[in-house]
N, C-alpha and C positions, 0 to 999 in steps of 0.2 A: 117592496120586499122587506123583512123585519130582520135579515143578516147585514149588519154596517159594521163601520167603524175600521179601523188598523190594528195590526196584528202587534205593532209596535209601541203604542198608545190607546189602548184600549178604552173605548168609552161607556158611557152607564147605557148608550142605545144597544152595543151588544148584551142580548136576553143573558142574565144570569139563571133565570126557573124556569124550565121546560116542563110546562104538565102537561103529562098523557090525559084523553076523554076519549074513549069507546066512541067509534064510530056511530054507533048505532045507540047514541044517547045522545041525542039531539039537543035534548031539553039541561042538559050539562051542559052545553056550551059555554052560553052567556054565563052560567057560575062559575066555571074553570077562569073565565079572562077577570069575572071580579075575585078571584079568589084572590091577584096581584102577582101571579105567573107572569112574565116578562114575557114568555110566547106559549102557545097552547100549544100540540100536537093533537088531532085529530089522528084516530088511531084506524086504520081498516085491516089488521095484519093480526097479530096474537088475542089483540081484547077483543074480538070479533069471530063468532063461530061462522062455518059455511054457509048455513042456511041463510044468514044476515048480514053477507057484502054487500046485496044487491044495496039492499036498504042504507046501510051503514056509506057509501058510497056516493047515493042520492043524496041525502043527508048532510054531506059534507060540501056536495058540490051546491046545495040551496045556501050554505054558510058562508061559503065565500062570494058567491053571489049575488049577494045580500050586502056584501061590503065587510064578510068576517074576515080575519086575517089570522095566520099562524101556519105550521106548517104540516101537512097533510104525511103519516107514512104511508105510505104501497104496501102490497104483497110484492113478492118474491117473482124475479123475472123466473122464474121454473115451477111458479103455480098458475091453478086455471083463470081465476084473478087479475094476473097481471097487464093485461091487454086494456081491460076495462078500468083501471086503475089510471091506466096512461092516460087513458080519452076521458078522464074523468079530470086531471091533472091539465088537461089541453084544454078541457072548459072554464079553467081557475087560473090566469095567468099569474095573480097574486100569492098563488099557494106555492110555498116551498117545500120542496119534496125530500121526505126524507127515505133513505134505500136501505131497507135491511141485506143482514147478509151480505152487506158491503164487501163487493173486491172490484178490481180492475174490470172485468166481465160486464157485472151489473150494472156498473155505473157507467160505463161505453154506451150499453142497449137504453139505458134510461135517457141519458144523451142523444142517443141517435133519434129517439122519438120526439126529443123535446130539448130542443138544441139552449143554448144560454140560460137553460132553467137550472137557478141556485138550486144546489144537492146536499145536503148533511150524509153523511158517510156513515153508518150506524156499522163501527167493527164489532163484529161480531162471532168471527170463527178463527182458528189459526190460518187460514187459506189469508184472508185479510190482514191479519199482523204480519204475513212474511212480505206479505207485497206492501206494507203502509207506506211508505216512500212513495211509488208507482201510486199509490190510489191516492195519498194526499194531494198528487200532483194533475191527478186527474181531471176534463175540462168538466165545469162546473160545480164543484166540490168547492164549499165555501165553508165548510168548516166539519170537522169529524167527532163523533159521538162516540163514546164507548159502550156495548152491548154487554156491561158484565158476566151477567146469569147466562147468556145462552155461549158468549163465550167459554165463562168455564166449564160447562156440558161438554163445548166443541173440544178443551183442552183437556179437559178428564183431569181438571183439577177441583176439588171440591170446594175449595172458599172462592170468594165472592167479593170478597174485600179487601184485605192488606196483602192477602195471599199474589195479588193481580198486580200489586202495586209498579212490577217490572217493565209488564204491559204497558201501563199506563203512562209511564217514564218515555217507553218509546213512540207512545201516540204522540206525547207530548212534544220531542223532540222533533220528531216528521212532520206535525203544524208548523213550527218556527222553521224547519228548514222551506217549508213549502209555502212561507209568506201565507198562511192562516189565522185567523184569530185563535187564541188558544182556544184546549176542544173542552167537549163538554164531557161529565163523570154520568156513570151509570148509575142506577136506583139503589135505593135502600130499603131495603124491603119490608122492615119491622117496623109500622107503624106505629106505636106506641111508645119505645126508644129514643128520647127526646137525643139521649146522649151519647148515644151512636149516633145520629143522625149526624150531627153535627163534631163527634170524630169523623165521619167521614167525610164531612167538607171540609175540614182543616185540613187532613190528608191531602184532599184532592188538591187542593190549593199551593197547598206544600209542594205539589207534584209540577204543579204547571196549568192546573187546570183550572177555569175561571166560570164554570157552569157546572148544573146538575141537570139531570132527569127526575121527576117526580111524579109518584105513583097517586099523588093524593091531594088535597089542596091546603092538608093540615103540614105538610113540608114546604108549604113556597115559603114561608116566612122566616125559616131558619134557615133554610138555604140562601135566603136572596140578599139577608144580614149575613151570612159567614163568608160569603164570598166580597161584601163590600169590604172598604178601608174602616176600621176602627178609629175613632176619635184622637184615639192615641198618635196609631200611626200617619193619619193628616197631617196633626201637630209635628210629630216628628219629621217629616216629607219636607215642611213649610220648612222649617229650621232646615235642613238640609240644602234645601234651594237657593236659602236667603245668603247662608254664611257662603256659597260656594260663590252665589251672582260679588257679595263681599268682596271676598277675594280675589275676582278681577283674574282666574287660570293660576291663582298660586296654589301654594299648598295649603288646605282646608282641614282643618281641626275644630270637631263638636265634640263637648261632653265627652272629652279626654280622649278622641278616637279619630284618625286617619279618614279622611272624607276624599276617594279617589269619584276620578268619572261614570264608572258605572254605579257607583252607588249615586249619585246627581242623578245621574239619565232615570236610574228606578225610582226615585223620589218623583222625577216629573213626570212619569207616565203613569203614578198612580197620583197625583194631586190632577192629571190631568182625567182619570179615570173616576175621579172625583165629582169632578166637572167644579172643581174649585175655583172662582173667578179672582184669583190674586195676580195682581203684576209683579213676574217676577225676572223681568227682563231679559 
């Protein structure tokens, strides 16, 4: 399965880039995984019209098959789709499933059909943010995605971005209470935008969130750097570490500034998120 790591010390095996590939473009594959996506999503739900589940679904299930890895979405346990989705999902024991439309419901029935199968949580409607607590905690929910765009359809709010931001504070919060890795951000949808793109990872980051969603393969590369540690802040982490292990539990002072234990603890679980190999006892 390609969901690891502690929700508490997060490491570089949890995916930072989720890129979306239409189910029914097979021959994407292999270039979405070398595009440097940390996990691909294989799509059979919105980038797939009806006429092309069948196929889009075959498709997916000769991927994984074959030894492809990433995580598969479904249709909607309330479309004609869903049945075959399952048994598609039952022939891929490797493929993690992702549930749109995420609430408590959906992700029970996904469950029942397919017991201990890792679930990403795609929130997506207001029904979903009231219950987030109840669905974070949900069995096989391993970590929660945020659906921006169709959420703010579902909320009859028209941004998409900072507008959400409150939302996103509270996914955030309901991971950590639910012992999840932090969750991952929804899409950016202007391609071209190098500098939105990457306001909106800082955001998200700022927020709590340690992933994106990506519609394209020209976003892994900004996303999968905006979410790492900057050279700076290594340095600074390392220093933080060093004077505190120093100190021996006294009181800690760097660069004229108070050094209590949670700022230690966030130093080491981002040098450990690093995958820095220093001893720092």
């Amino acid at each position: 399965m390609t969901e690891t790591g502690s929700p508490d010390h997060p490491d570089s095996r949890q995916p930072a880039s989720y890129l979306f590939v239409p189910g029914n473009r097979p021959d994407r594959f292999a270039k979405a995984v070398a595009s440097g996506a940390d996990t691909i999503i294989i799509d059979l739900e919105d980038a797939v019209g009806p006429d092309d589940k069948d196929i889009a679904r075959a498709a997916a299930v000769d991927w994984f098959l074959q030894g492809g890895a990433g995580v598969l979405r479904i249709n909607g346990a309330d479309t004609p789709w869903f049945g075959e989705d399952i048994a598609a999902l039952a022939a891929c024991p490797e493929a993690v499933a992702m549930v749109p439309k995420a609430n408590v419901a959906a992700l029970s029935e996904v469950s029942r059909h397919l017991p201990g199968r890792p679930l990403i949580a795609l929130l997506e409607s207001v029904e979903g943010l009231v219950q987030i607590h109840d669905l974070a905690a949900a069995p096989g929910v391993c970590r929660i995605a945020f659906g921006n765009l169709d959420f703010g359809l579902d909320a009859r709010i028209p941004g998409t971005g900072a507008s959400l931001d409150p939302v996103r504070l509270q996914i955030a919060i309901a991971s950590r209470h639910a012992g999840l890795p932090p969750p991952i951000d929804g899409v950016t949808v202007d391609l071209e935008d190098a500098a939105m793109l990457a306001a909106d990872v800082a955001r998200a980051r700022d927020l709590g969130f340690t992933a994106k969603l990506c519609l394209h393969p020209r976003q892994v590369a900004a996303v999968n750097s905006g979410f790492a540690p900057t050279p700076a802040e290594i340095d600074r982490a390392r220093r933080v570490v060093m004077a505190a292990r120093s100190a021996k539990g006294g009181v800690v002072q760097l660069d004229g500034r108070m050094i209590d234990r949670p700022v230690v603890e966030r130093a080491r679980a981002l040098l450990d998120g690093a995958r820095c190999q220093c001893d720092f006892g």
